[in-house]
Residue, then its C-alpha position, 0 to 999 in steps of 0.5 A: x532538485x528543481x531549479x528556479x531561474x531567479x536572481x533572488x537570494x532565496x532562490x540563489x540558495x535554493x539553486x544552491x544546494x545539493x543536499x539529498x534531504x532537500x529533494x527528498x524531504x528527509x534530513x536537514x539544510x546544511x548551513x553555515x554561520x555566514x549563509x544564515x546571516x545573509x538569509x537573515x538579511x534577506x528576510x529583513x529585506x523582504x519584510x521591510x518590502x511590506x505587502x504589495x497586491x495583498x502578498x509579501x515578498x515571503x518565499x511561498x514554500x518557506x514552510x516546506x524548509x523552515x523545519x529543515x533550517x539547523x536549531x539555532x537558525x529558527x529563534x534568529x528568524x523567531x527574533x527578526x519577525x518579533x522585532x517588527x512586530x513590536x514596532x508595528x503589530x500590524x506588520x503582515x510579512x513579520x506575522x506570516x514570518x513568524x506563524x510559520x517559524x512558529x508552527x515548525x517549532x510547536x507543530x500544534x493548536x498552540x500555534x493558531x494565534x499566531x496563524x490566525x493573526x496573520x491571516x487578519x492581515x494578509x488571507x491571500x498571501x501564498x506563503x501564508x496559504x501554502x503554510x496552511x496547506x502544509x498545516x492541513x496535510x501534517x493534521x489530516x487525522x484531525x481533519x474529519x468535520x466538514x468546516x475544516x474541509x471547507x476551510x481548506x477549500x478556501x485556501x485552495x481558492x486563493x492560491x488558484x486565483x493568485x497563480x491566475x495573475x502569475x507568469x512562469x516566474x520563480x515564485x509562480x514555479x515554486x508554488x507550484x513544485x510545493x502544491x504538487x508535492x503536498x497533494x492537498x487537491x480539491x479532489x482530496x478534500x473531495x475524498x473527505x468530505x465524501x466519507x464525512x457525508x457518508x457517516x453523517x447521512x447514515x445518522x440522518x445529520x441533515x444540516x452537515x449532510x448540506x454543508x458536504x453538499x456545499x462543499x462538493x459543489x466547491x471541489x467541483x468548481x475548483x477541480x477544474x481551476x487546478x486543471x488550467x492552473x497546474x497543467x496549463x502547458x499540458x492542457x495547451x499541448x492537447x488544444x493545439x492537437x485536438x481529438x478528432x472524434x467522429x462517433x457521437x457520445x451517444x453511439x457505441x462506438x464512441x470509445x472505441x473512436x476515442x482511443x483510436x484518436x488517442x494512438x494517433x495522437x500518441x498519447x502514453x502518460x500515465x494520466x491522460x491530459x484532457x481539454x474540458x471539451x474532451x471531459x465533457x464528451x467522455x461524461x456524456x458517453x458514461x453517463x449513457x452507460x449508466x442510464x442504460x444499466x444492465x441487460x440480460x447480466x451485463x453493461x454496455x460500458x466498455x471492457x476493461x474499463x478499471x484500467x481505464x479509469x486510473x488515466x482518467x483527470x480527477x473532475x472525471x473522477x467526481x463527475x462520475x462518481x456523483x452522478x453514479x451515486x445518483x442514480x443509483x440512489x433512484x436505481x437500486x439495482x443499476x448495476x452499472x452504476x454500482x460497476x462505476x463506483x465500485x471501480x472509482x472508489x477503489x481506484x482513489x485510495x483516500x476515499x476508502x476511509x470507510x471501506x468500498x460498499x460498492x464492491x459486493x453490491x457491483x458483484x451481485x447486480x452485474x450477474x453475467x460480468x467475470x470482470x467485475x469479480x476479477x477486479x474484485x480480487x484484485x483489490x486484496x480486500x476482505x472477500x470470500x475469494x473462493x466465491x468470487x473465483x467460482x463466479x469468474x470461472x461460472x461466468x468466462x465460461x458461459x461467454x465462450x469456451x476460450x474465455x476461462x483461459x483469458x481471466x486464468x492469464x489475467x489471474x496469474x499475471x496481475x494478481x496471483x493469488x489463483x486456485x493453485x495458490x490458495x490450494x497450497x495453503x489450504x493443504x498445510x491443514x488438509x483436515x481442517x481445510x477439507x470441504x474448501x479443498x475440494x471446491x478448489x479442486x474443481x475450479x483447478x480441474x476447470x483451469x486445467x481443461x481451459x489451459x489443454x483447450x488452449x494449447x490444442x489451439x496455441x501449442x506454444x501459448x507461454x501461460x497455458x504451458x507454464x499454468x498446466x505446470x503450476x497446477x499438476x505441481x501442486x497437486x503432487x503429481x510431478x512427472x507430468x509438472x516435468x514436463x511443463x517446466x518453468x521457462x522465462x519469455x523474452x518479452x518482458x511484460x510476459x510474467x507471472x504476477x510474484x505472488x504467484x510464486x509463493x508456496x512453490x518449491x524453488x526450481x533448480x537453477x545455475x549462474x555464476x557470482x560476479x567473482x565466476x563462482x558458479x551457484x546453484x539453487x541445489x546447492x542451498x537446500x537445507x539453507x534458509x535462503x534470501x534472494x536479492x533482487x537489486x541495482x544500484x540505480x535503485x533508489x530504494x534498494x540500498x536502504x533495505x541493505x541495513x535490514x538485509x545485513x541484520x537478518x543475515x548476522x543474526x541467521x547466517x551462522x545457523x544457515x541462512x545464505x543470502x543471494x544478490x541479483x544485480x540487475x547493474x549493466x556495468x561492472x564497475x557500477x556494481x563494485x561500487x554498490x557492494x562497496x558502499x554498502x559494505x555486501x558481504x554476500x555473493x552478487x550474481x551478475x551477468x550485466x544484462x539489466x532487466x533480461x539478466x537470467x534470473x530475473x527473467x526466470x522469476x518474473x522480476x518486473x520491479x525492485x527491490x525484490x526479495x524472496x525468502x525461500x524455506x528450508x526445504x525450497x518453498x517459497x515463503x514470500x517475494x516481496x518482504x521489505x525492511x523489517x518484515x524479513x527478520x519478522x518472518x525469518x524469525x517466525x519460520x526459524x522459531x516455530x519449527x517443530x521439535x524446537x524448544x522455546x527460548x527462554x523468556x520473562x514477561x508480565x501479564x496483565x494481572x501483574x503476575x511473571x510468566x517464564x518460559x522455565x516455569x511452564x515445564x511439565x505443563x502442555x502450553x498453547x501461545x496465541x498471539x493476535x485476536x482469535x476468532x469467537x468460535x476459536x475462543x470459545x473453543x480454547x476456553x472450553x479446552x482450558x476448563x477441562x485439562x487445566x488442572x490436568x497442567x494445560x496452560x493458555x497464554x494469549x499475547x497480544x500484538x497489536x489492536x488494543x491502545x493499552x495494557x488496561x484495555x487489554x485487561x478491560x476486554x480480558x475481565x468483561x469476557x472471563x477469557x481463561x489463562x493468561x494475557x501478556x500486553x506485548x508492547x515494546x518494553x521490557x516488560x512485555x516484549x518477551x515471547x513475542x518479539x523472539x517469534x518475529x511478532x513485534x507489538x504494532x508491525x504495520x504490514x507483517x508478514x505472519x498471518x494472524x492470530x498465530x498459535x503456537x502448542x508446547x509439550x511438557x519439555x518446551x518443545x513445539x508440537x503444533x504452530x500455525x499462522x493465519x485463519x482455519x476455515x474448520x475451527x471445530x476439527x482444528x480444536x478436537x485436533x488440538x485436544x488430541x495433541x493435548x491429551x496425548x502429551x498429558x498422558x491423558 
């Protein structure tokens, strides 16, 4: 919790607390009767003050703690400003006093009067700006029209030109901790009104096209005015040690001399803190860049440029991008300006509202570029991975011979997802997946080659011996995986990216619990097993426990086991922790921190890390959190083969009761989830022909459509055949999908989609699968055997 130096009672209070939820945002202020007496006096105080050079004596951030304030505290406040108002309605501190109260306790359109009186009477006062701030933030989805971007833009105007006139005061640092923490910048806005004008271009809305240019011409101005308001210590810092830059903007050279000048000066935060000088040269060189396109498949901006570019300042951002934009609206086929945006926009996540266009089109007009398409699948967007990892392959290897080994490096440790790992997928379903298998067994024997290339120049290279290892582990041949067994590196930063991990069987390994019991991964096969990767100095791990604790109750007496890692370096500090949180599992703990055995075996770069391991030792994931661990356990556990399904009673959307006991004797296949047109059209097709025979289709939806009668809308104007259950989170529609860990609306779960599940006659599993079938036809004429076969047919 900051801490202001002030003698102010408001920032007396302030200092005063030590409530978790005050620095965290969560939970409530603790206030007693006598505290919110004086709290009422001194805004009584405050706004008998009046308005001195167009401000009130208001607590800027007031809006960030009025919610907090306990219930009966806000009609006092409600009450207070009501009785000066009364009085004098053109009291400017009682109506921003009581816009404020007043927007907490409605939160809505029904507060705007009360805003809007108070902006008649003091528009620049910072209290009343940073509740607008606040305001806007809390009503972003609402904010998609470029008036109400402009009006923020304002707002954002009035607090740079009050903080302009300030001295480091309270006040000052209290605007300043609210505006950080908001993230309302003019760059955000910028975001915006970018896909505003994206979506309005497209139906040719020249006068709100104009307003977003308007507009964008007003974050450009102001993005500068946050630099030297908000990061004027920093700014400072870098004018009293300026760059020494020798190298033109127009030479090559420039960047390489830039990063020099920045090791010298030893910079190392996460953004880089630039004078506008310093800005501008950097602008100019990358517009250079861009201008000069690209030659012979390639551009002459520097290489790894995506990890550059998250350093930059945000009016780095918006220049660039504007003037990528631009030209490449002149140059279609300016791929350097497409390699630019692509980067740009996938790097600010709130300017993704649409989607990021220029991705695909950076990948095709950069030929020769592998970085491109690494950094393409880097971003886990929906692309043809498999295409993008055949032109990374095709492209490193016709720049040199070593350089296929490089990108595999980079593939393993900053992405993962690698020819091996989709391979392991793609082979659950070997028929269905045939043609795709054999393009990753190429790109396979490709990594293979480079890896045996490279240790014939580095026989210790760590990635190469530990990636010949991943891939002759799944391709089945184990004796030669032996002889690349897994070891950790002693250099931290020298891991495997996680996912990397999943699909592998997890390899043997030996530690002892912090009680000296020894525990071996052997020792859990036949077990569902989580291990938990956590510290108590973790702020973010002691609230997955409660989530941990569920699944473990629930799964532990049919074999689930749960494994702590501790990454503490003090004994006491951890029995303090299993304390806490009242652990009732073994904690694996050799005080070591971040060089603890098990976390160097595995990677662990960052907690909490926690890998769910199947049955027969696969990893299924490593980086399940909170509610998706008992999702996936539930799934896994639930869909075994041979298992009969529970009991369950749910209501379709024709309002007739399907039960678990009333489809025995029938084939039953559950889809959860949309299903593919060709998947559809082939369980229809399936329907027609063995329903008479007691073949049975249930789809249950979990997630996508707003409500039960959208569903039937859908249902009936496309004739699906079978039955359809609404799974929202009811009674009467949670039932199957809620007891196969398939929640209606889970955010980020861990079950692939659509998910299908086949029945036999008994209600035993026949059949499940997760995710989509690059072979729709062969799953379904598999899918029809299985049928037939259980039917008699």
């Amino acid at each position: 919790m900051d801490k202001y130096d002030s003698t102010d009672f408001w920032y007396t209070f302030i200092n005063s607390l030590y409530n978790e939820g005050l620095s965290s945002g969560i939970g409530g202020l603790e206030m007693d009767e006598e505290t919110q007496e004086k709290l009422l006096a001194d805004f009584k105080a405050k706004i008998e003050a009046g308005i001195t050079d167009g401000e009130t004596a208001l607590p800027p951030s007031l809006s960030d703690y009025c919610w907090r304030f306990p219930k009966e505290m806000l009609p006092k406040l409600q009450a207070l400003a009501e009785g000066f108002l009364d009085t004098d309605p053109d009291n400017g501190p009682a109506a921003v006093l009581l816009a404020t109260v007043v927007y907490t306790e409605l939160n809505g359109i029904e507060s705007l009067p009360f805003v809007e009186k108070a902006l008649t009477l003091v528009p620049k006062d910072p209290c009343l700006n940073l509740l607008l701030i606040y305001k806007f933030r809390r009503n972003y989805g609402a904010a998609n029209l470029v008036d109400m971007q402009l009006s923020i833009l304002t707002v954002l105007e009035n607090v740079f030109e009050w903080g302009k006139k300030q001295d480091n005061s309270a006040r000052f640092q209290d605007v300043s901790f609210f505006y950080l923490r908001q993230r309302v910048t003019p760059y955000t806005v910028y975001a915006s009104v970018k896909a505003i004008e994206a979506r309005w271009k497209k139906r040719e809305k020249v006068k709100v096209v104009e307003k977003c240019k308007e507009a964008i011409e007003k974050c450009r101005t102001l993005i500068y005015a946050e630099q030297a308001l908000f990061h004027k210590d920093a700014i400072h810092a870098a004018e009293e040690q300026p760059l020494i830059v020798d190298e033109s903007p127009d030479s090559v050279n420039f960047w390489e001399a830039f990063l020099d000048s920045l090791i010298d000066r030893g910079i190392s935060t996460p953004r880089w803190v630039l004078t506008v000088k310093v800005q501008n040269q950097l602008l100019k060189y990358f517009k250079t860049r861009i201008e000069e396109g690209v030659t012979d498949g390639l551009t002459t901006l520097p290489s790894e440029l995506s990890e550059y570019v998250a350093l930059f300042p945000k009016a780095i951002h918006l220049e660039l991008r504007e003037f990528a934009e631009e030209m490449l609206e002149k140059q279609p086929e300016n791929g350097a300006a497409a390699k630019v945006l692509a980067i740009i926009v996938e790097k600010n996540e709130n300017l993704l509202q649409l989607g990021n266009p220029f991705l695909e089109q950076a990948v095709q007009l950069v030929p020769n570029d592998p970085e491109i398409c690494f950094f393409v699948l880097s971003c886990n967007r929906d692309f043809d991975e498999l295409s993008l990892l055949e032109k990374l392959f095709d492209r490193a290897q016709s720049h040199s011979k070593t350089e296929l080994s490089n990108w595999l490096k980079k593939l393993y440790k900053n992405v993962g997802t690698t020819p091996c790992h989709f391979y392991r997928n793609l082979m659950k379903k070997p028929d269905e997946n045939a043609e795709l298998i054999e393009r990753y067994k190429l790109l396979i024997d490709q990594a293979k080659q480079a890896f045996q290339q490279r240790l014939e120049e580095e026989p210790d290279n760590w990635y190469a011996l530990r990636g010949l290892g991943d891939i002759y582990e799944a391709l089945g041949e184990t004796e030669l995986a032996q002889k690349y067994p897994w070891e950790c590196h002693a250099d931290i930063e020298t891991v495997w990216n996680q996912k990397a991990w999943v699909g592998r069987k997890l390899p043997n390994f030996s530690a002892a619990a912090l009680d000296g019991t020894p525990i071996s991964g052997s020792d859990y096969h036949g077990k569902m097993l989580v291990l938990n990767f956590c510290a108590k100095w973790c702020g973010f791990c002691a609230p997955e426990i409660p989530h941990l604790k569920n699944v473990y109750e629930k799964h532990h007496d049919k074999g689930l086991e749960v494994i702590g890692v501790s990454l503490d370096e003090n004994e006491a500090v951890l029995q303090e922790y299993i304390k806490e949180n009242d652990i009732p599992w073994q904690q694996i703990y050799d005080g070591k921190g971040w060089n603890t055995k098990l976390a160097r075996y595995f990677g662990i770069n960052g907690l909490p890390s926690q890998w769910l391991i199947d049955r027969d030792g696969t990893i299924l994931s490593v980086d399940t959190r909170k509610e998706q661990l008992g999702q996936l356990v539930n799934w896994t556990e639930a869909t075994r083969v041979g298992n009969v399904i529970p009991e369950f009673s749910a209501v379709d959307v024709e309002g007739n009761t399907i039960t678990a006991a009333a489809l025995q004797g029938k084939v039953v296949l559950l889809h959860f989830g949309y299903t593919h047109e060709d998947e559809r059209i082939g369980i229809d097709t399936l329907y027609k022909k063995y329903h008479e025979k007691r073949f049975e289709v249930i789809g249950i939806n979990v997630g996508g459509w707003v409500d039960e009668k959208a569903l039937r809308d859908v249902v009936r104007r496309n004739k699906y055949k079978g039955h359809f259950i609404y799974a929202d989170n009811d009674e009467k529609h949670a039932a199957p999908a809620e007891q196969f860990g398939l929640e209606h609306g889970s955010g980020s779960r861990k079950v692939d989609l659509p998910a299908f599940i086949l029945i036999d006659t008994e209600g035993k599993i026949i059949e499940t699968r997760s995710g989509q079938v690059h072979s729709p036809e062969v799953w379904i004429a598999r899918l029809e055997k299985l049928i037939a076969t259980h039917l008699g047919l």
